[in-house]
N, C-alpha and C positions, 0 to 999 in steps of 0.2 A: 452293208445293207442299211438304208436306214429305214424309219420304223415307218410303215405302212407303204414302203416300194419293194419289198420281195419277191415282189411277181414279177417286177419289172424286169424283161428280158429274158421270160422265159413265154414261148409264143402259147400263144391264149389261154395264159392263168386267168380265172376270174376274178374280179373286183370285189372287194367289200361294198354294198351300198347301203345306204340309211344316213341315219343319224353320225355323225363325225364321232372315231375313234368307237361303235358299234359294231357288230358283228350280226346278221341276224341267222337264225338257223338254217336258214335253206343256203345262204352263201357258207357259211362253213361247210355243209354237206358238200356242195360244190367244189370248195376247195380240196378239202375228203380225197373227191373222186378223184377230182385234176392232179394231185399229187401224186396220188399212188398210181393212176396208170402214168403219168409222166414217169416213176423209179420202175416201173417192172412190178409192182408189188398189186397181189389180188385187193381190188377196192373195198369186198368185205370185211377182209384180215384186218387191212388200213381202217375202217371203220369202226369194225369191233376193239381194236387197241386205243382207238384217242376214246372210245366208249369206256374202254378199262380204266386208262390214263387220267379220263379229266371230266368223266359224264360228259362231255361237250362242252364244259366249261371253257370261255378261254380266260379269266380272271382267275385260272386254276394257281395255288402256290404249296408245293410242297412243304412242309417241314422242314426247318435250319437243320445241317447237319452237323452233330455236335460232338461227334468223335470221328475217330481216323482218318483217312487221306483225303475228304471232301470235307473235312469240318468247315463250318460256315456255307456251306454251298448249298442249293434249294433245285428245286425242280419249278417249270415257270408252265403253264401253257397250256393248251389244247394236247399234246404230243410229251406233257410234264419233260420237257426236257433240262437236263443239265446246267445250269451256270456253265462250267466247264465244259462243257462237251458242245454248248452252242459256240463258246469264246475259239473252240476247237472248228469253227466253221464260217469264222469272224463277225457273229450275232452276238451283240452287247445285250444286256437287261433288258433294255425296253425294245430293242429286237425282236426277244423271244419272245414278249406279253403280244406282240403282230402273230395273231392268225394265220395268212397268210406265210410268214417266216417261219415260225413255231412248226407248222406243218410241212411246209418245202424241208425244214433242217431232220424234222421226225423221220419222215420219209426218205431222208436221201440217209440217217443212222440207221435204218431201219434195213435197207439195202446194202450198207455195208458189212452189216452182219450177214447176210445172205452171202454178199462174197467171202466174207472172211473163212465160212462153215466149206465153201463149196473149193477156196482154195484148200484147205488143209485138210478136208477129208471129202471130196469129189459131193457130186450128187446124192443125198440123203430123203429116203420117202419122208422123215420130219424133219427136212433142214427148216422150212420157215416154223416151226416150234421151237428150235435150236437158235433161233435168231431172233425171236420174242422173248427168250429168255436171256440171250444177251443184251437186248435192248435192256431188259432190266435190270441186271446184274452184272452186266460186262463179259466184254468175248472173252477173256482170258479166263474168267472162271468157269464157263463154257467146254469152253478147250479144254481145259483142263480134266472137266469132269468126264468127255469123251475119250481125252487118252486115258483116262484110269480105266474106263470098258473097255478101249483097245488092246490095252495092255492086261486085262482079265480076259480075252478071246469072245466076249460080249457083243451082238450085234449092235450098231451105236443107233439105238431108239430112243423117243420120248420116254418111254415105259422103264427104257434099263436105266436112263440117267437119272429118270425120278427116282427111281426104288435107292439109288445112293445116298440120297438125303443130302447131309452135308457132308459128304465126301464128293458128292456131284457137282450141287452147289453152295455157296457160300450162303446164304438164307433159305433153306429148300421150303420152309414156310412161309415164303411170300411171294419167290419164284415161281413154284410148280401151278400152287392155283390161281397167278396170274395168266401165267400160260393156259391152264385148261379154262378161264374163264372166257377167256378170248375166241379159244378155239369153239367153246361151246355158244358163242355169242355171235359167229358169224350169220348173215343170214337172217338175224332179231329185228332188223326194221333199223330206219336212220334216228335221225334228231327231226324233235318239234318241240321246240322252247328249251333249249338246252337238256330235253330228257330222251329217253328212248322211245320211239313211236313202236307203235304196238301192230 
């Protein structure tokens, strides 16, 4: 990809227009939409998460990560995604600082956790809770935390994986109310001026 062609080639992405290397809010909303019904993914979910992710931000930049297996690595973007996990989708740096990119790659991670829940334990009433939380933590520690209910005769819910803590998940303090901030954020109104419209 390179930076500001991501849409390219995929049939009626919306364009960024304005000012060169801008983004204004009604095109991101735009893009928003186009992305998530492009993956299968509810537009409000997709909403509510780049609203958790990045306020609307797309000059968004995580904190350098300064210990264990992502040391040095940051989150970039509308969709804060990964250094690694974009490079995982062949988006360089300034790949991901493209909206339009930043979003197609959110979207199509965002969907792959959808599969991943749905290949290893079928259709779940919270699988996309299940996949908002891998979005942020990783399917493996996901998974993980489902086979530990599984393997306690536990129905696999939002509710049983929270109450594990960190036995569920690996940060259950940044996890869980990411997730319910999302789920409770559906449906809150879009962007106007990179904030939430009311």
């Amino acid at each position: 990809f390179g930076t500001g062609s991501a849409g390219a080639g995929l049939p009626g992405a919306p364009t960024l227009q304005g000012l060169p290397g801008s983004a204004s809010s009604g095109n991101i909303q735009d893009l928003i939409k186009y992305y998530a019904s492009y993956s299968g993914i509810d537009p409000s979910v997709f909403t509510a998460m780049i609203r958790q992710e990045s306020s609307f931000n797309p000059n968004e930049k995580g904190p350098v990560i300064k210990k264990g297996p992502l040391t040095g690595d940051r989150a970039y973007g509308l969709g804060q995604v990964m250094g690694t996990t974009g490079a995982g989708y062949g988006a360089s740096i300034d790949d991901l600082m493209d909206p339009s990119t930043n979003l197609r790659i959110s979207a199509e991670h965002l969907t792959k956790q959808i599969q991943f829940i749905q290949t290893d334990f079928g259709k779940l009433d919270d699988t996309i809770k299940f996949a908002l939380a891998a979005y942020n933590a990783g399917y493996g520690h996901v998974k993980g935390g489902l086979r530990t209910l599984q393997s306690q005769g536990q129905p696999l819910t939002w509710e049983n994986l929270s109450a594990l803590g960190n036995k569920g998940l690996p940060q259950p303090g940044e996890t869980i109310p990411y997730v319910n901030a999302i789920m409770q954020g559906i449906g809150t109104g879009g962007i106007s001026g990179g904030r939430m419209a009311s």
